[in-house]
N, C-alpha and C positions, 0 to 999 in steps of 0.2 A: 763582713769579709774584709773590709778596705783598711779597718783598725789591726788586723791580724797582721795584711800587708803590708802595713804604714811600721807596724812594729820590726818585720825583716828588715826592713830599709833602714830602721834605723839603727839596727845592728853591726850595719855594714856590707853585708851581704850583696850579692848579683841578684839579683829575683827575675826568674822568666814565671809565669804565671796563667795556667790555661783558665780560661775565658769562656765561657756561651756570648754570641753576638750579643745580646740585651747588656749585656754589663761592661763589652770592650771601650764602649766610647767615655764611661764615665773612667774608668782606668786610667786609660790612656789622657785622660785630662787630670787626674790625679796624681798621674806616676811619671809622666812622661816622656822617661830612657828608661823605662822599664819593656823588655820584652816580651811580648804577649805571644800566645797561642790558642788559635779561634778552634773550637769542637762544639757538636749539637749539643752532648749530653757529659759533663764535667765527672760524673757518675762512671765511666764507661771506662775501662782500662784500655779496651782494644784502638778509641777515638783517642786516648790521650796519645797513646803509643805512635798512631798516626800522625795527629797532629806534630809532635816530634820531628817526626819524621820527615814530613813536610815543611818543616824551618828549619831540616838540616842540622836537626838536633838528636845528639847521643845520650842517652838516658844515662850511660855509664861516667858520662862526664858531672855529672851532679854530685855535690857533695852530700845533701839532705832532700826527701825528700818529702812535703807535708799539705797537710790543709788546716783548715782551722774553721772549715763549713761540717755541718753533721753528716749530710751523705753524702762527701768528699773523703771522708776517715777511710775506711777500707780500702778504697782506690789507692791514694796515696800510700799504702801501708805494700799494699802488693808491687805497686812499681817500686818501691824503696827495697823490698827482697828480693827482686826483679835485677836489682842494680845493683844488687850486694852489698847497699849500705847498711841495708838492718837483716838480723836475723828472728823470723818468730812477729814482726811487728804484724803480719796480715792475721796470724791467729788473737796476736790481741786487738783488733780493729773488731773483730767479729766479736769478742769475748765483749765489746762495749756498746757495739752494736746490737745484738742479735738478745732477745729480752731472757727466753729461754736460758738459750749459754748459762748467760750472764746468773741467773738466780741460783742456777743449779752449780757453779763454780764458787760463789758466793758462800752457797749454803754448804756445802763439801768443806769450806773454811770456817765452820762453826758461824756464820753470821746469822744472823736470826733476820727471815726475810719470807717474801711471800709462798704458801704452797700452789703447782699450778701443772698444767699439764698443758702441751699444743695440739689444736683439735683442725682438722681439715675437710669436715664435711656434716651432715646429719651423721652417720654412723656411728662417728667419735663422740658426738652430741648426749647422742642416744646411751653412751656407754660413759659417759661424765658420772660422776657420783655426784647423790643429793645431796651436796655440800651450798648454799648460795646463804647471801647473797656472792655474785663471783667481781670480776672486772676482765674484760672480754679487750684487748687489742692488738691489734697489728703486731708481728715479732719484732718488726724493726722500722715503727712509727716513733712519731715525735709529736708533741705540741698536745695531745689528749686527743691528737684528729682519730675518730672514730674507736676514741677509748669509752667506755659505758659500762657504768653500776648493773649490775642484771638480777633480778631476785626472784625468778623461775625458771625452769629448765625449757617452757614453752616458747619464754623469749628470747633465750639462747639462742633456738634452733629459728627462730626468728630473725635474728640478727645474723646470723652464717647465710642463711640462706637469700637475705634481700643485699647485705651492706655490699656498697657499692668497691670495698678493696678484695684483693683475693685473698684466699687462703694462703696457709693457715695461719689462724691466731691462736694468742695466749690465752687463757682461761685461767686467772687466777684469783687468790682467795682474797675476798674484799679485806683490807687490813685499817680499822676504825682510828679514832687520832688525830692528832693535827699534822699536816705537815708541811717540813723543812726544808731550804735549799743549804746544803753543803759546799764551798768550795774554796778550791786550794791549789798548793803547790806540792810535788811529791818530787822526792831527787835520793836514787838510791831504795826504793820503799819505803823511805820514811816521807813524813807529813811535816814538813816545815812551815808552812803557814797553815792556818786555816781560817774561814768566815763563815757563820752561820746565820741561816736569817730565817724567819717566820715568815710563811706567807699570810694573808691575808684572809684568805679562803682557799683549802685545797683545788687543786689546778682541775681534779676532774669535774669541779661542780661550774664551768663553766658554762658547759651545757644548758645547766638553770640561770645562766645570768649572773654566775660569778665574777666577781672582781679579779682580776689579774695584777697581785701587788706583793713585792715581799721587802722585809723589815730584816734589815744588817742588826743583831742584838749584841752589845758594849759585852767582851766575852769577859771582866771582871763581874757585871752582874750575873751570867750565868756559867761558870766556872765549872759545877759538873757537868752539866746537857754539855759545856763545848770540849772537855775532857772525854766522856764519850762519846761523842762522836767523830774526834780521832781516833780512838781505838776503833771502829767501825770504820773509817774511811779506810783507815791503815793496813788491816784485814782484807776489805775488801779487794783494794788495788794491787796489793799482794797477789788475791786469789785470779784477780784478772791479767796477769802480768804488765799493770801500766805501773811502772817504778820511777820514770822520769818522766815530769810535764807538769800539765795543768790538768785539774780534773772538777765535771759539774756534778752532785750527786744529789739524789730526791731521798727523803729518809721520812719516816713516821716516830711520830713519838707515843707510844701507846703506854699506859699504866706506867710509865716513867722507864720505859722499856726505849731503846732506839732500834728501828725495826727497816732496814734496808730496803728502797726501792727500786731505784734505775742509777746508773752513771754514766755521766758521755766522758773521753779524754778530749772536752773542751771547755775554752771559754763560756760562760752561764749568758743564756739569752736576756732578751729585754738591757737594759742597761746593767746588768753586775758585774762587768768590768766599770764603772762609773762610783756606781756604789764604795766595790770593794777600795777601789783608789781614797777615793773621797774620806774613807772609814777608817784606812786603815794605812795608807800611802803605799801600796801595793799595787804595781801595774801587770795585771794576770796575762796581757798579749806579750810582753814582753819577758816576764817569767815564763809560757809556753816558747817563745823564738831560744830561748838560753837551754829547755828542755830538747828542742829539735835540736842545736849544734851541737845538744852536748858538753853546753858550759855550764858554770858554777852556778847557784843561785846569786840574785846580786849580792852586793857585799853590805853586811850590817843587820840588825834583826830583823826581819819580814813585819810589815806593821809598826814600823817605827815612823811615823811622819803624819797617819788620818790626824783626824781633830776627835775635839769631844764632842761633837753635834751626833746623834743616831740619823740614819741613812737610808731611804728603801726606794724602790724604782718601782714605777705601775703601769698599766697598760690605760691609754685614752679612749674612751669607746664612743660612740655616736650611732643614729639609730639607722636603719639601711635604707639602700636607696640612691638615689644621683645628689651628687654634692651639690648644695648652692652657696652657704656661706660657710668660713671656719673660723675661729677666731685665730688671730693672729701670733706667733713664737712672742712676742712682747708681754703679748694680753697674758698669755698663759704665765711666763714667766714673773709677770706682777701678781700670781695667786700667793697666799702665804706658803711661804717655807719653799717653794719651787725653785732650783738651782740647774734645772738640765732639762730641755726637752726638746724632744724632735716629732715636728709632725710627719704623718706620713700623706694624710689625703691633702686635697685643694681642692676649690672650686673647679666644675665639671668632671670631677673624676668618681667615681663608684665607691659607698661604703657597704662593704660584703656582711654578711651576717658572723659576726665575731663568737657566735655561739658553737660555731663547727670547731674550732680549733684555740688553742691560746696564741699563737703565733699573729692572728687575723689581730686589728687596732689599728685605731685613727693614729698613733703616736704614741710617744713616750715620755715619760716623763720621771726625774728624778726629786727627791723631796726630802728635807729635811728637817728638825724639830729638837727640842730637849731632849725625849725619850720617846722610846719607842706608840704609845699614845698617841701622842703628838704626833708624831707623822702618822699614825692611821688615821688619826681622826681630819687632818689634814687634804692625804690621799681621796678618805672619803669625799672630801666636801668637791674638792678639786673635777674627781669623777663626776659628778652629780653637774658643777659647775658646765666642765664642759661639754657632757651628752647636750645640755640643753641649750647652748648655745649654737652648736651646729644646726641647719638647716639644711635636711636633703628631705625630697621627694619621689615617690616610687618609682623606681628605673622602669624604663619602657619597655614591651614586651619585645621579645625574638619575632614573633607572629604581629607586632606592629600594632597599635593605638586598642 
């Protein structure tokens, strides 16, 4: 959130910035002549309106209105029609949000992308076609939190029936392949930059202990795959009407096919704004702040400035339980090729089980190598390195000893 922020500011900008108490004091130590506005839930149109409200603030005084957190997009999109600064932006919030929309606006613009239906109960279950294996989640999750391969109908109605989020979910057709992280700049509908990278292991086999890693690829080695998949992003964000900004997009590559996943109009989690800079001398928070005001992209070729080093960001994992040692931002930093990381745990603090979600991680870290190779097999080692150097032990119970 604070790179997003840090990017207005340095546009020049006024920034007032609503806040959940957990996050004011680091702000306001960050920013601090920046305006803040305290609300429960930053989610919540009717708190923000409030919140306004109660600092004496006119929504209609705003020149732009934005975020640049995932389930901040919507909100900001309806106070900004709200204020008359954008028209149509709350329909494309949903169109990016909402998974459903999103395939089926996609697919109406000839993109070739998953078939799937929204189911809300046994009934709908029960009336699914024997199509599986499927992939069953949330309409408007993120991270693979309670995303799941599902390869019978019994466990379908399994899954509806115990998983602890509410209805309804997507039910959609398992789509085989490896795959991609997309992202870029669009201004006008077209696709002015773009970065493509491999992940490591697809994001939903985290579940099994997947790695959480993906590889920036030198777009002169791969010339067509990065050729299409402009024409596919370009489609796409067409069919969703994001024409200006930043956008993340998930894609498969099937039989040499590129086959549409998901898109957010944000900045790419994990470190890929790191990445992309690093790769490609492309600052994506800053090309989004130029998409919200409404200015030019910068000036000169997008991707004029990375280096020749390959680039990819990975997730740090550690086993769960109550933290007792970490290694140290140094330690980590002395692995080979390691140029960026950020832990998240310390000693006495909690590591959750990272198998729920890709979001869940000790830390992050960025890596670099000759070729793409080379930074996996890097990533690998580093992974491996640091699960086992941390130290926790099993958290104590609720119910006590």
């Amino acid at each position: 959130m604070f790179r997003a922020v840090a990017a207005l500011h340095r546009s020049g900008v006024e920034v007032t910035c609503v806040l959940t108490p957990g996050d004011v004091e680091a702000a306001r130590r960050e920013f601090p002549n920046m305006r803040t506005v305290l609300v429960t839930d930053q989610t919540s149109v009717d708190q923000a309106l409030a919140g306004l409200t109660r600092n004496a603030l006119d929504l209609r005084d705003f020149d732009a209105v934005c975020s640049g957190l995932e389930f901040c997009l919507a909100t900001a999109a309806v106070l900004s029609d709200l204020a008359r600064i954008t028209d149509r932006a709350a329909f494309g919030a949903v169109a990016m949000r909402d998974k459903d929309v999103q395939k089926a606006l996609v697919r109406a613009a000839g993109v070739s992308t998953a078939q799937c239906v929204t189911v809300s109960g046994a009934a709908d279950v029960a009336a699914h076609p024997d199509r599986f294996p499927v992939v069953v989640k949330p309409l408007s999750g993120s991270g693979a939190l309670d995303t799941f391969r599902i390869d019978r109908r019994d466990d379908l109605a399994e899954y509806v029936r115990t998983t602890d989020t509410k209805g309804p979910w997507l039910v959609e057709e398992f789509i085989s392949g490896a795959e991609f992280q997309v992202d870029g700049v669009v201004r006008g509908g077209e696709v002015t930059f773009l970065s493509l990278g491999r992940y490591l292991e697809n994001i939903i086999d985290i579940h099994d202990g997947g790695l959480v890693g993906c590889i920036a690829l030198p777009p002169a080695l791969h010339a067509e795959l990065f050729e299409n998949a402009k024409v596919v992003a370009r489609d796409s964000l067409k069919a969703l009407e994001h024409v200006d900004g930043v956008f993340h997009m998930e894609v498969f590559v099937r039989d040499g096919e590129i086959v549409f996943g998901e898109c957010g109009a944000r900045v790419g989690g994990g470190r890929t704004d790191e990445v992309v800079e690093r790769s490609f001398g492309v600052n994506l928070h800053d090309e989004w702040v130029r998409g919200v005001l409404g200015r030019p992209a910068a000036p000169g070729a997008p991707g004029a400035g990375g280096t020749n080093a390959v680039h990819g960001d990975m997730h740090l994992y550690a086993p769960q339980g109550l933290v007792r040692e970490v290694p140290t931002r140094d330690e980590v930093l002395a692995r080979p090729g390691v140029v960026h990381v950020e832990l998240k745990i310390t000693p006495g603090g909690t590591m959750p089980d990272v198998t729920s979600a890709s979001y869940l991680h000790a830390g992050v870290a960025v890596i670099s190598g000759a070729d793409d190779r080379e930074v996996e097999s890097r990533m690998k080692e580093l992974s491996a390195w640091f699960a086992a150097s941390v130290v926790t032990e099993p958290s104590p119970s609720p119910d006590g000893p």
